[in-house]
C-alpha positions, -999 to 999 in steps of 0.1 A, spaced: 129 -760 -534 109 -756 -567 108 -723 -582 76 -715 -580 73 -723 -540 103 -697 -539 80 -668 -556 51 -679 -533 76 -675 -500 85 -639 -518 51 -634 -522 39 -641 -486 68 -620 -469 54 -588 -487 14 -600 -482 5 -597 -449 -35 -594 -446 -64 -596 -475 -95 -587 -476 -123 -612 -493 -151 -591 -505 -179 -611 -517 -217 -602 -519 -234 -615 -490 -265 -639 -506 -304 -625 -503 -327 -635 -478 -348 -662 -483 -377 -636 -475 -370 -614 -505 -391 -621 -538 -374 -637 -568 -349 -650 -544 -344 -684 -561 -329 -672 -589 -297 -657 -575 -296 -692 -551 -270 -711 -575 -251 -678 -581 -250 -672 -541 -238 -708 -535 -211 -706 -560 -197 -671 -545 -197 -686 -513 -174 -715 -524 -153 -693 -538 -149 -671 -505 -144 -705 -487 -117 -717 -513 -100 -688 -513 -93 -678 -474 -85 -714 -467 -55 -711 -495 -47 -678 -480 -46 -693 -448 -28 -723 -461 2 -700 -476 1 -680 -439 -20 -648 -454 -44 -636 -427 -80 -624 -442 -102 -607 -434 -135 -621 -451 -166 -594 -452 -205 -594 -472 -212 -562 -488 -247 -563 -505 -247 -523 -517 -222 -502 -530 -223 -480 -500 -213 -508 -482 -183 -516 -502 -168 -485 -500 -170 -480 -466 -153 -519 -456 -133 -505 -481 -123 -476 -469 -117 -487 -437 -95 -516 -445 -60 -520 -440 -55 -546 -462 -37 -538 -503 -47 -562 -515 -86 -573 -523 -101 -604 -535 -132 -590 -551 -155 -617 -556 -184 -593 -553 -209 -605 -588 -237 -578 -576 -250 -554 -554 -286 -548 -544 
């Protein structure tokens, strides 16, 4: 066994959930939607890459959308997970 699947074994045994925190993308509705569209996309790939290594490596996660700061804290402060993948790039 290489080295570095050793650490990631080590690594999973102490990591039991995540949470993904990403910024959930603006409605279509909302004016000067279009130019946060590329921006949304490429968060959401990033949420979707992410779990599915987590899952891969046997880490459950928890994936939630924040779009405010108030929203953040609270999935936040009602998480259990410690450890956060913060792919949050803005808030309303």
């Amino acid at each position: 066994m290489r080295e570095s699947d050793i650490r990631m074994r080590k690594l999973n045994m102490k990591i039991e959930q995540v949470l993904v925190l990403f910024n959930r993308p603006v409605s279509r509705s909302k004016r000067d939607s279009f130019r946060w569209t590329e921006s949304d996309c490429g968060v959401l790939d990033e949420v979707a890459l992410a779990s599915s290594l987590l899952r891969k490596s046997g880490v459950h996660c928890f994936i939630h959308g924040v779009r405010t700061l108030h929203e953040a804290t609270n999935v936040l402060g009602r998480s259990r997970s410690r450890v956060v993948f913060n792919l949050v790039e803005r808030l309303d």
